[in-house]
N, C-alpha and C positions, 0 to 999 in steps of 0.2 A: 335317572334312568340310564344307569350307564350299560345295560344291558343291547339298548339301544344303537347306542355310538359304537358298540362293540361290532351290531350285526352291521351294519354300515357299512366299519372297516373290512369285513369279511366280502363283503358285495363288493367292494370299490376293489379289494385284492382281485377276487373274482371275475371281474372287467376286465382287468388288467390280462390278467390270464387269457381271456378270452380272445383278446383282440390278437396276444400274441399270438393262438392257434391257428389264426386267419389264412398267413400262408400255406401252413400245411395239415389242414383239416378239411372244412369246407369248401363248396365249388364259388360259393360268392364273390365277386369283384373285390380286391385290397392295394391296397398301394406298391404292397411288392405281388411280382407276378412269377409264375413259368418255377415254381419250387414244387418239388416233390411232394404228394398226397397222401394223408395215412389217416385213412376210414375210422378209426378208433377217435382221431381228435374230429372230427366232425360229427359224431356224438356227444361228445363233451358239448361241443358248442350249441347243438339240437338243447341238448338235456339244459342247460344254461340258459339261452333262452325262451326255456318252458317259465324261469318264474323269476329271474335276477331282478330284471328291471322293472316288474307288476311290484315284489316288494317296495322298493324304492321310493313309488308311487304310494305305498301305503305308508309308511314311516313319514314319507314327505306332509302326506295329508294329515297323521296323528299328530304334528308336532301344527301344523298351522294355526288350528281356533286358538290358541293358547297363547302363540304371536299377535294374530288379532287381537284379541282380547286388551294386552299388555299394551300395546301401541295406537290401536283403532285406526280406521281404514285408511286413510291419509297417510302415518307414517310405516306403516303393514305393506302399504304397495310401493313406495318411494325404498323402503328399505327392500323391497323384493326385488326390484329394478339397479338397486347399487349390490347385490349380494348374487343375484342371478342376470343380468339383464348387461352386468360390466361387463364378466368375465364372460359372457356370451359374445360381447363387440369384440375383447380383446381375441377370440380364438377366433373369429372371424376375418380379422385383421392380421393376425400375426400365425396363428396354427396351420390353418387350413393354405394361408398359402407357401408355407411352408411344406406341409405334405404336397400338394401340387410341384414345386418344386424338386421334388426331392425324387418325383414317380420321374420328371420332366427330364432330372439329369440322367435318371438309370435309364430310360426307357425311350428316350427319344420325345415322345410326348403328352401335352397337357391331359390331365382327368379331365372328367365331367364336373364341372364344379357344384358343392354339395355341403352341407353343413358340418358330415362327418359326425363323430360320436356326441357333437353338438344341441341335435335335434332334442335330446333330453333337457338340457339347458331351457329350452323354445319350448317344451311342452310343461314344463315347472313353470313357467311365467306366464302359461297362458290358464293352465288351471290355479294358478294365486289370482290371478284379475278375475276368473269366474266365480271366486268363491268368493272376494271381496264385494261383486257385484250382486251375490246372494243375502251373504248380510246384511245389505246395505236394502233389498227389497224387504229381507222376512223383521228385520230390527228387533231383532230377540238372539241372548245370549244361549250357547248350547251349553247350559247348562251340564255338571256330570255329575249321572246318578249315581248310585251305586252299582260295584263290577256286577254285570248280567252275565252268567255263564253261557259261552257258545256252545248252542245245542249243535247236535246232531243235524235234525232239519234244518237248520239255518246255514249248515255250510253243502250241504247237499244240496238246496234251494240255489243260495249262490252260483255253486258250482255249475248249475242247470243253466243257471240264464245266463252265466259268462259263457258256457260252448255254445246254446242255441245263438246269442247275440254273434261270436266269433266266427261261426259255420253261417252266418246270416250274409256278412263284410267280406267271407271269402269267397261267398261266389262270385261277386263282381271283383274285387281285390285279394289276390290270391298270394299265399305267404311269399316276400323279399320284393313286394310291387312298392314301388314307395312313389307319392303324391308329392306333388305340393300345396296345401291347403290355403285357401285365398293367394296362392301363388307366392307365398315364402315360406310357412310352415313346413319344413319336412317332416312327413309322416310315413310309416307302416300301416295302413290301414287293417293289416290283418290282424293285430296287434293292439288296436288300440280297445275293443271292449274290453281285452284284460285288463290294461294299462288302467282305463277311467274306472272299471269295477272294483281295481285293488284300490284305487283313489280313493272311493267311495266310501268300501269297506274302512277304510284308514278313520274318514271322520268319524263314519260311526265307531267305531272301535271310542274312539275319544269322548265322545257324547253320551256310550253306553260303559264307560271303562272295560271294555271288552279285551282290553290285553293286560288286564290282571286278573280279570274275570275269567281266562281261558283254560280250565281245568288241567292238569299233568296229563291226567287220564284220556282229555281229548286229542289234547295239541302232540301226545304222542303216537295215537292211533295217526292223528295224518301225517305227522313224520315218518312211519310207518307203512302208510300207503304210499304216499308219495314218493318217499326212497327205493320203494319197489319200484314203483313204475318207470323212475329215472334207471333205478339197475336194469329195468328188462328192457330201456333200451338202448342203455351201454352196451347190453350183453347180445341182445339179439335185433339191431335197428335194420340191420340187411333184409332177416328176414320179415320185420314188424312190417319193414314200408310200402309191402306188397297189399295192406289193407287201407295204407294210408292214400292222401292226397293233400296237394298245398291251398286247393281252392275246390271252384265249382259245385254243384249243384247234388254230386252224390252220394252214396254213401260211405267211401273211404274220406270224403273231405267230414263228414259229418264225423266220422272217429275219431282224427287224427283231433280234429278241432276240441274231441270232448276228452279224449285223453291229455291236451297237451294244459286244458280248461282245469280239468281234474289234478295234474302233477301242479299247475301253479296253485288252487289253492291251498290244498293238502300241505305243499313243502313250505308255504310262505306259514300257512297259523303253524305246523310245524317246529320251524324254524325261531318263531318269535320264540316261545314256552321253551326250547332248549336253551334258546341265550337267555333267556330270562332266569331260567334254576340254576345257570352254571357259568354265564359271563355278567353275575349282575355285581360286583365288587369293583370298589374302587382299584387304578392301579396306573401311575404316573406314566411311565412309558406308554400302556396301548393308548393312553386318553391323550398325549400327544399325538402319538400316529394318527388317533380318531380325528384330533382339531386341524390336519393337513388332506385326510382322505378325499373331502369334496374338490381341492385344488391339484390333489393325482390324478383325478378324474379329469379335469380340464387338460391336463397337460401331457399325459403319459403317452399319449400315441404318437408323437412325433419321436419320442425315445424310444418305442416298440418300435417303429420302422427305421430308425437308423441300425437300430441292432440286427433287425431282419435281412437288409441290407450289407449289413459288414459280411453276417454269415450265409448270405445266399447262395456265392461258389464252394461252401466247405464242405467237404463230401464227406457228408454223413446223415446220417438218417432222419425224418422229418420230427421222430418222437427226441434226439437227442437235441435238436434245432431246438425244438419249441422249451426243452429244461434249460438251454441257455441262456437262451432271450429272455425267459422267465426268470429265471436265478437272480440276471443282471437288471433287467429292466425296472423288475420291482424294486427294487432298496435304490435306485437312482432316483425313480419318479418321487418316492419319499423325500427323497435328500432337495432333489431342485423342487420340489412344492414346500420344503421347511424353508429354505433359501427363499424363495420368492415371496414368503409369506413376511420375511423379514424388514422386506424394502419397504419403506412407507406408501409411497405412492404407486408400488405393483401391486399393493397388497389387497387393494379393492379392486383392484383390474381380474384378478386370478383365483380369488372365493377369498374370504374372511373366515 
């Protein structure tokens, strides 16, 4: 499935990007402060997390029963705990307080201490123990049938109960509220129906081979819808966010919630069927970059803010900042995840 490892690579690039936006796009908290804002990249990151990380969560969950299966629940959770659960300590230990550090010397003083792009980490390990804990009550293999084409109703259905569950979570926890769940999980609560629905979606996709089953004809119409709706609101979010809302009880939270519901399924089945007809080839280079993508993930933000950082007084504009950072940032975070990957003994510290 190198189709696969491909979209992966493409989300983990896309992170990356992301994070570098931080400073000069949206109004969110980042470790660099007080830099110039440019409304365009705050769409970027709006439209980004409408569906980057709900994917992630599906892929994650397609590839699991398959690990289970191969391994059985003993070695399935010990190896999810050494592949996810090290490089969780290690960034905890060594990352974060580094980023703390590093706000400490610019800025005078310490963050609020926080997981950081982390939490992803913590929510991969908490749904492998639930689904470990599932098989272990229902003791029946999932079975795979043959590909069942995703109809129509079925992604419209989805789509319904991921905005009604999301517009549900927002009225009490309203978009950028973040929890602590049993008081260490860090969470987005407003975020997580998608997150657990595209989970979902992932096994079944597996169980019903639903991502080979997912016709051209379909998976393009929602790449299709969904790219519109990401364009319209690249193109017009100023004006869109006069019907939106982040939370609460009324009808612009119910929109935003069903549009943004809507962009993540549409772009995720999408997105599969496009890598699938057209990054499904083998090809030495990207399948390296693929085997390091999970360990840029771990690592690349403390190299996004040293760079944000270097170039914070350089006068020039927020969209030139952000193609710099981005330029540089990415092919290092590759480089020192290839490197690290090398060490024997970092190498289970920082993803495998």
């Amino acid at each position: 499935m190198h189709y696969l490892d491909r979209l992966k690579l493409g989300l983990v690039v896309l992170v990356v990007l992301h994070h570098v936006a931080q400073p000069y796009g949206p109004p969110d908290w980042w470790y660099v402060q007080g830099t110039e804002r440019w409304e365009p990249l705050e769409r970027f990151t709006v439209v980004n997390g409408a569906f980057f990380m709900s994917l992630f969560f599906a892929i994650s969950a397609y590839l699991l029963p398959r690990s289970y299966e191969r391994k059985g629940g003993r070695r399935f959770l010990l190896d999810r705990f050494r592949r996810i659960g090290a490089p969780f300590l290690f960034g905890v230990a060594v990352i974060v307080p580094l980023l703390m550090y590093l706000h400490h010397r610019t800025y005078g003083e310490y963050p609020e201490f926080s997981f950081a792009h982390l939490w992803f980490l913590q929510h991969l390990l908490v749904y492998a123990i639930l689904y470990a804990a599932w098989r272990t009550v229902i003791h029946r293999r999932p079975v795979v049938q043959e590909p069942r084409p995703l109809t129509t109703r079925m992604i419209v259905a989805g789509t319904a109960v991921i905005a009604l569950g999301t517009y549900a979570i927002r009225i009490k926890w309203p978009v950028d509220t973040w929890i602590g769940i049993l008081e260490f999980i860090q969470a987005e609560p407003s975020d997580l129906v998608q997150y657990g629905g595209l989970f979902v979606a992932g096994l079944l996709a597996y169980r019903y081979g639903s991502l080979t089953g997912i016709t051209r004809r379909a998976g393009y119409t929602c790449l299709a819808i969904g790219g519109g709706l990401a364009v319209a609101q690249y193109a017009a979010l100023t004006a869109l966010s006069r019907f939106y809302a982040p939370g609460g009880t009324g009808v612009r939270s119910l929109v935003w919630s069903t549009v943004e519901s809507a962009m993540c399924v549409t772009l995720c089945v999408g997105l599969v069927v496009l890598f699938r007809e057209y990054a499904n080839r083998p090809n030495v280079f990207l399948a390296r970059l693929g085997a390091a993508s999970f360990t840029v993930y771990i690592v690349h933000v403390p190299v996004v803010v040293v760079l944000q950082l270097f170039v914070r007084d350089l006068a020039a504009a927020p969209l030139v900042k952000f193609l710099l950072v981005g330029a540089v940032a990415l092919p290092v975070s590759f480089i020192l995840a290839a490197g690290l990957r090398r060490v024997p003994y970092l190498r289970a510290w920082v993803g495998a």
